[in-house]
C-alpha positions as CSV (number, residue, x, y, z in Angstrom):
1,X,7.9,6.6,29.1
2,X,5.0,6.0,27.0
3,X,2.0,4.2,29.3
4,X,-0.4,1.7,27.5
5,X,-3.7,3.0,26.5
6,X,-6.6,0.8,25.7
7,X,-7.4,1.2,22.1
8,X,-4.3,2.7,20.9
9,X,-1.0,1.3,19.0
10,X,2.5,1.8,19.6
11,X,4.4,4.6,17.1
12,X,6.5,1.4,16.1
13,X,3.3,-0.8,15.0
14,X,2.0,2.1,13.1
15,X,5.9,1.8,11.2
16,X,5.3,-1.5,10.9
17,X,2.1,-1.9,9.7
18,X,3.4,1.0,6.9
19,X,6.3,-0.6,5.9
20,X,4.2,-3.5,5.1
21,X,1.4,-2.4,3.6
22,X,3.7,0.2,1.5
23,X,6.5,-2.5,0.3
24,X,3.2,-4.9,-0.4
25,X,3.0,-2.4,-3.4
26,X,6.1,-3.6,-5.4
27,X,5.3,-6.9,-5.5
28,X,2.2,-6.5,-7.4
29,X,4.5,-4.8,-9.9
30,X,3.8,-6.4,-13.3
31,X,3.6,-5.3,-17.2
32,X,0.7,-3.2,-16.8
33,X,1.6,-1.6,-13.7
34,X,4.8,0.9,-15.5
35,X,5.2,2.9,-18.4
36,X,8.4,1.7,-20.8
37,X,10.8,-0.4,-20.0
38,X,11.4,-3.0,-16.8
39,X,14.9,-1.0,-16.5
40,X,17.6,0.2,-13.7
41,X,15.7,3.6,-14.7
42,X,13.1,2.8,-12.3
43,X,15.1,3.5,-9.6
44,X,15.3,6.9,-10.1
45,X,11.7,6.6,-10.6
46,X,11.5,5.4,-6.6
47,X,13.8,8.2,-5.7
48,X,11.6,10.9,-7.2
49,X,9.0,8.9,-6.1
50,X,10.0,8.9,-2.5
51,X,10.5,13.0,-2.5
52,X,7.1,13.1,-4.1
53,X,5.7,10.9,-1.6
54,X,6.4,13.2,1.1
55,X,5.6,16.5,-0.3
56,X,2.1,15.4,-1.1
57,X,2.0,14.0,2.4
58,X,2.2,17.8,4.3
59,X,-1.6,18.8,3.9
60,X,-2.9,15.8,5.7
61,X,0.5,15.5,8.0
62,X,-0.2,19.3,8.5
63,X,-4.3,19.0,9.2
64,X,-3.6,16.3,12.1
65,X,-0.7,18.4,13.9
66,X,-3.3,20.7,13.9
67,X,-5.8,18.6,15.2
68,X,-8.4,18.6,12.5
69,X,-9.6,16.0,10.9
70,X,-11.1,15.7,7.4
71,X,-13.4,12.9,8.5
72,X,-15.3,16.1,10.9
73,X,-17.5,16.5,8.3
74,X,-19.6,13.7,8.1
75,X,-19.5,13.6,3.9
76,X,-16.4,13.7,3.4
77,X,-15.7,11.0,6.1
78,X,-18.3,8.8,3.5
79,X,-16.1,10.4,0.3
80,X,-12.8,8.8,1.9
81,X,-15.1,5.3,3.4
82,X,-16.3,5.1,-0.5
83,X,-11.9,5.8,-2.1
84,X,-11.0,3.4,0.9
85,X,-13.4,0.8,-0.5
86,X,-11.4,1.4,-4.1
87,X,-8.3,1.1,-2.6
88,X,-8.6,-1.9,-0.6
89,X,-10.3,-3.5,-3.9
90,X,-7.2,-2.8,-5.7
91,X,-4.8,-4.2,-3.2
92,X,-7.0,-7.4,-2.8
93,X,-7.6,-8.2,-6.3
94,X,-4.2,-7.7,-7.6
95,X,-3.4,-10.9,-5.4
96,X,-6.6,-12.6,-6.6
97,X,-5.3,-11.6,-10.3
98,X,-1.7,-13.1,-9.9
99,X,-3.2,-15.8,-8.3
100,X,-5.1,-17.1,-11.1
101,X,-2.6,-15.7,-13.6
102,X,0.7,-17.1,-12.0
103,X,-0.3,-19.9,-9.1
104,X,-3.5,-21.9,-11.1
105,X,-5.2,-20.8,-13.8
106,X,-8.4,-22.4,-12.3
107,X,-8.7,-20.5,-9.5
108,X,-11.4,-18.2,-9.9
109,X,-10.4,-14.4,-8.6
110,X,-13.5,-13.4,-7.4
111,X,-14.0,-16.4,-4.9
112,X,-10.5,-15.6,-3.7
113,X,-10.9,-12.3,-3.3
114,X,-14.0,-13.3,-1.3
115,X,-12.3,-15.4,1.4
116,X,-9.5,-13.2,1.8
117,X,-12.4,-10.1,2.4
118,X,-14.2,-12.3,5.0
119,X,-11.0,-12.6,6.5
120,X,-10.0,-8.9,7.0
121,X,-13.6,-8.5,7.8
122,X,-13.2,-10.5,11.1
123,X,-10.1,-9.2,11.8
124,X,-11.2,-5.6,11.2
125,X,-13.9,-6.6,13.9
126,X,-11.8,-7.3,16.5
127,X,-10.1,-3.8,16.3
128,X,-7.0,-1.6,16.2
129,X,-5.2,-3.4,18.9
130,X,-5.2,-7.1,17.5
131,X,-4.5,-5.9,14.0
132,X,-1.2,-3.9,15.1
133,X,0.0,-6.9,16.4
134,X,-0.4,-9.0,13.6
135,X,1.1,-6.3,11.6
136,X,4.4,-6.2,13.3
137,X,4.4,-9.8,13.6
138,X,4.4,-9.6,9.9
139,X,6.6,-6.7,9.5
140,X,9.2,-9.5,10.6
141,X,8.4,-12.1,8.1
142,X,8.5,-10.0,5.4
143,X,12.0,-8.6,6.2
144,X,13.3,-12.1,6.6
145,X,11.1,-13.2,3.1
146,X,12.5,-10.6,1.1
147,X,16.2,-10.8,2.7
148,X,15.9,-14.8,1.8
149,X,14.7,-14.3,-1.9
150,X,17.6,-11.8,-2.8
151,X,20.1,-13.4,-1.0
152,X,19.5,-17.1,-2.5
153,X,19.1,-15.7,-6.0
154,X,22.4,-13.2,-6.2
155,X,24.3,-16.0,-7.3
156,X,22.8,-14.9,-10.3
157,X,23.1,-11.8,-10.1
158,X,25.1,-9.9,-13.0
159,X,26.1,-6.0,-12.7
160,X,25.9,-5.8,-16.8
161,X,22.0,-7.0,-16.5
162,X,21.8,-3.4,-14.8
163,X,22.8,-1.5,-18.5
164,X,22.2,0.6,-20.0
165,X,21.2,2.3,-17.4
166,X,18.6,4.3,-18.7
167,X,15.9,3.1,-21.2
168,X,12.9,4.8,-20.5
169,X,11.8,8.5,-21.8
170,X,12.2,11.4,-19.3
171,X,8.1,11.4,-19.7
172,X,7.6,7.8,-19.0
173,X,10.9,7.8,-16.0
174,X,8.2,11.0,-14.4
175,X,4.9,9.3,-14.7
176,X,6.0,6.0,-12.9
177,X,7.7,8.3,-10.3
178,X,4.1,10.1,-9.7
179,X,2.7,6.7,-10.1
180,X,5.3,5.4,-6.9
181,X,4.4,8.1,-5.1
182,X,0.1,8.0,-5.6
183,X,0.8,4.2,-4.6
184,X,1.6,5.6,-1.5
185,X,-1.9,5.1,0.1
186,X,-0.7,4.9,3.6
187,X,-0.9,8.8,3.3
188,X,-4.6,8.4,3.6
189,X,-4.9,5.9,6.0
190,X,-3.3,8.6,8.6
191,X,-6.7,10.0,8.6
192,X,-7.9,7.2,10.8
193,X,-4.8,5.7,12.1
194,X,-2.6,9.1,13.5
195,X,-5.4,9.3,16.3
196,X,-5.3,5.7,17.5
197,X,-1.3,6.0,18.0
198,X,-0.1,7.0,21.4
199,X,2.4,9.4,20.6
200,X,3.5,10.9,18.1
201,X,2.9,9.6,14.5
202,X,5.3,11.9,12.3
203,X,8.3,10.0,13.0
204,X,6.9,6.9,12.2
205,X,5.2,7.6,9.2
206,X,7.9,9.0,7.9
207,X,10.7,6.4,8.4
208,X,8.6,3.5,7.5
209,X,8.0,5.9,3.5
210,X,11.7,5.7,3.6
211,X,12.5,2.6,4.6
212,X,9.5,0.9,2.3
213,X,11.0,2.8,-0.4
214,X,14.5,2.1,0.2
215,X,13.5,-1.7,0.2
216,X,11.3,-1.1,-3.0
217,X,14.3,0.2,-4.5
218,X,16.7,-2.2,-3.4
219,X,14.3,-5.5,-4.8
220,X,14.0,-3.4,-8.5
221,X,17.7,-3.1,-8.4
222,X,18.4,-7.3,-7.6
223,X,15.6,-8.3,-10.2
224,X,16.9,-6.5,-13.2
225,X,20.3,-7.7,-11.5
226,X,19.2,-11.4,-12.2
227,X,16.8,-11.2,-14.6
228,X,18.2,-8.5,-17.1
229,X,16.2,-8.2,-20.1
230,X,13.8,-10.4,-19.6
231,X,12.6,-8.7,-16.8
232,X,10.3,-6.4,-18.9
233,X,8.8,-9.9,-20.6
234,X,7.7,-11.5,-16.9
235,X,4.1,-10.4,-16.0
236,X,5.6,-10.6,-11.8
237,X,9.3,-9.9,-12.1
238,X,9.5,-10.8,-8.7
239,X,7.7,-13.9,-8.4
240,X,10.1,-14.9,-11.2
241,X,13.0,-13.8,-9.2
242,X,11.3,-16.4,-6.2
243,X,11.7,-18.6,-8.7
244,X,15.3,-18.7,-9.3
245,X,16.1,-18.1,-5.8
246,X,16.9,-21.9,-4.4
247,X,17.9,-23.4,-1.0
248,X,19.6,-26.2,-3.0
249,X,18.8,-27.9,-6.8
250,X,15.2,-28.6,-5.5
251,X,13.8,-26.0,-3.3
252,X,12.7,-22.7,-4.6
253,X,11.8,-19.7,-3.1
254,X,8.2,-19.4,-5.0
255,X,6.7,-20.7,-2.0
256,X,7.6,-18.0,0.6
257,X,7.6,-15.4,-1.7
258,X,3.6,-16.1,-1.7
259,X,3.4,-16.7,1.5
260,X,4.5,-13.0,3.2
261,X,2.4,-11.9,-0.1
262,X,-0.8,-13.4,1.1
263,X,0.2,-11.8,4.7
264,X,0.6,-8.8,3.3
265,X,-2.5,-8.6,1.4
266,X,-4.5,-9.9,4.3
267,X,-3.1,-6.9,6.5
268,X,-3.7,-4.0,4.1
269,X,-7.2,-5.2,3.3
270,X,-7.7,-5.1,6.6
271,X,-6.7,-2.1,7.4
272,X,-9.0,-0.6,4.3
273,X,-11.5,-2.3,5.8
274,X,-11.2,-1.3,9.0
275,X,-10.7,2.4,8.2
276,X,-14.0,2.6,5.7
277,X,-16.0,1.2,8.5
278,X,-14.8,3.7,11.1
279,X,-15.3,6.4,7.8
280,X,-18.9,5.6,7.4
281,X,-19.6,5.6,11.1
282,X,-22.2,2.9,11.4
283,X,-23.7,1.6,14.9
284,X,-21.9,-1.4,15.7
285,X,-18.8,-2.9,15.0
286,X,-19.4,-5.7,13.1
287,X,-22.0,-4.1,11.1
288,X,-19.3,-1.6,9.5
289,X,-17.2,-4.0,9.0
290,X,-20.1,-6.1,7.0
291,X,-20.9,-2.9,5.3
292,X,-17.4,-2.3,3.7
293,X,-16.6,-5.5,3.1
294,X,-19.6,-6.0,1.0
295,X,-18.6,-2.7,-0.6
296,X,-14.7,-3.9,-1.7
297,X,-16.1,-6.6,-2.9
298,X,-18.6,-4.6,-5.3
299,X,-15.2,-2.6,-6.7
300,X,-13.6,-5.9,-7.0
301,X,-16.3,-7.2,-8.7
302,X,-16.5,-3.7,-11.0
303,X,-12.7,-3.8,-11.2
304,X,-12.7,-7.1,-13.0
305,X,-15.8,-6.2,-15.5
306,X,-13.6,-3.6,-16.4
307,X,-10.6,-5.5,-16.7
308,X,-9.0,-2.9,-15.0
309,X,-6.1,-5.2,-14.4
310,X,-4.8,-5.8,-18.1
311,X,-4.4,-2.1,-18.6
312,X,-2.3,0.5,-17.7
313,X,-3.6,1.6,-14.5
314,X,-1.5,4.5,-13.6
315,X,-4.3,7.8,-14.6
316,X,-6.6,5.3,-12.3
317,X,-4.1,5.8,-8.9
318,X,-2.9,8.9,-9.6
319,X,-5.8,11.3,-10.0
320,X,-7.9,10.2,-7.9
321,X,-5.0,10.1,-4.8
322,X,-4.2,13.6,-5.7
323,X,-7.8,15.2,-5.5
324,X,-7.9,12.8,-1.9
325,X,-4.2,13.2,-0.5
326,X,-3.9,17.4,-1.8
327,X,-7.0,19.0,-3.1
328,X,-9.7,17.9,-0.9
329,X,-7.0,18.6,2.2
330,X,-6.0,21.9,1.1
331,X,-9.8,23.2,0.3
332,X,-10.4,21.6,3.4
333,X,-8.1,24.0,4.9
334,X,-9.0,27.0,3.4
335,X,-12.7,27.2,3.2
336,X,-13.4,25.3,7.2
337,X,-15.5,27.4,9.3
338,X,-13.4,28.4,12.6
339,X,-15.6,27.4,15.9
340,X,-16.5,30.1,18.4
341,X,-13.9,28.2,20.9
342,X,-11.2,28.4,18.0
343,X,-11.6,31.8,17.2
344,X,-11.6,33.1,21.1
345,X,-8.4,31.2,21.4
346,X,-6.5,32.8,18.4
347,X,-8.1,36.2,19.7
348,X,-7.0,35.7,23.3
């Protein structure tokens, strides 16, 4: 039996918290986020994806068993703060961009992207422990979200909305699969989580991948299922599918859908957040947590200059994930200097 230790999470919050922040993915799927066609293609796409996923996973999964750390070298623990910054940026202001897309064209982004910042920055502060409760907590609601938005809309549902089958080029059917797989930042976020877990964090990780990508799979399939065609002509498929689901004439879906989207996006950011403070390693708390939130919001503020959000984003995620999830890991590996302690023990 596993005993409680103070500032560490349960194996099953770190699953949680993946799923979560993994799945979260999907739902910022829009017309600039996948090459080709919105087609039942893309779930071979997600199964590719998935088997990518966990071979680019093994360097960094490897690394930890081994009990070394990237974040050692104090540098490289600033290089991954900095991509942690990016990442969060992303995740927050793809939410601030459907919002003022999709909820009201009024809102300004950046001022929403600024209260949901401050708010992973105090949770951030509060630590590990408070924010792996809050993620399982919302682990839960997005289960019962998702299983409410497909289950009220499959009266619409139509097997023949899933043909053809395949639309999509083998070139653009391979790209979105790397681009499922790069998405997959959670691979990253090990670096600072697998220590705080108390056990062991293989398991986990690697059931909540599958799982998120099973679900993943499972909401592309239902959308094109209901929406067919005009899938590939929504800028959020599923927010349109949230749309058609309905308790009765009256109520629709839209509202929940949101809702666990908001959560979502409040938990990952926080969790960016949190791990690029604990990256940069600054003397007190609060005042990493100030630091990097002040930094997302500089990328989000970049990000949107660039209108990085009404292009085709996928040579964005991928390269840089693969120099931080492979190459970096893997030179990391090769070229690290051996202690004296390390040596004597491999000697002896």
């Amino acid at each position: 039996m596993i005993k409680y230790k103070r500032g560490k999470i349960s194996p099953f919050s770190l699953f949680a918290m993946f799923v979560v922040s993994r799945v979260l993915v999907v739902f910022t799927v829009c017309n600039v986020t996948s090459l080709g066609n919105y087609s039942s293609d893309l779930l071979i796409s997600v199964g590719i994806g998935l088997a990518l996923s966990v071979v680019l996973s093994l360097p960094i999964v490897y690394l930890l068993k081994k009990n070394r750390n990237i974040l050692e070298q104090k540098w490289l623990s600033v290089l991954y703060g900095m991509y942690f910054l990016f990442l969060g940026a992303v995740s927050i202001g793809r939410f601030s961009f459907f919002a003022s897309m999709e909820l009201n064209e009024q809102t300004q982004s950046l001022f929403l992207a600024t209260i949901i910042i401050i708010s992973c920055m105090y949770a951030a502060w509060l630590g590990i422990e408070p924010i792996s409760r809050f993620g399982s907590f919302i682990f839960v609601v997005t289960i019962i979200g998702i299983v409410s938005v497909v289950g009220f809309g499959m009266q619409d549902f139509s097997i023949l909305n899933l043909f053809p089958f395949t639309k999509n080029s083998i070139p653009d059917v391979f790209i979105n699969s790397l681009s499922f797989a790069c998405e997959t930042s959670e691979i990253l976020l090990l670096l600072v989580l697998a220590p705080k877990v108390n056990g062991g964090f293989e398991k986990p990780f690697y059931f909540s991948m599958i799982l998120s990508f099973i679900v993943c799979g499972l909401l592309f399939f239902f959308s094109i299922g209901v929406l067919g065609n005009t899938a590939s002509l929504s800028s959020f498929p599923f927010y349109e599918l949230s749309q058609i689901s309905k308790f009765d004439e009256s109520e629709r879906l839209d509202s929940v859908y949101t809702a666990f989207w908001i959560f979502a996006v409040f938990l990952k950011g926080t969790l960016f957040i949190y791990s690029a403070a604990k990256c940069f390693k600054v003397k007190g708390r609060s005042k990493g947590c100030v630091v990097s939130g002040i930094g997302t919001l500089l990328f989000i503020w970049i990000i949107a200059e660039f209108r990085f959000f009404l292009r085709v984003q996928n040579w964005f995620i991928i390269v840089p994930f693969l120099a931080f999830a492979v190459v970096i890991p893997v030179l990391f590996l090769v070229f690290r200097k051996k202690s004296k302690g390390e040596i004597l023990l491999e000697n002896f």
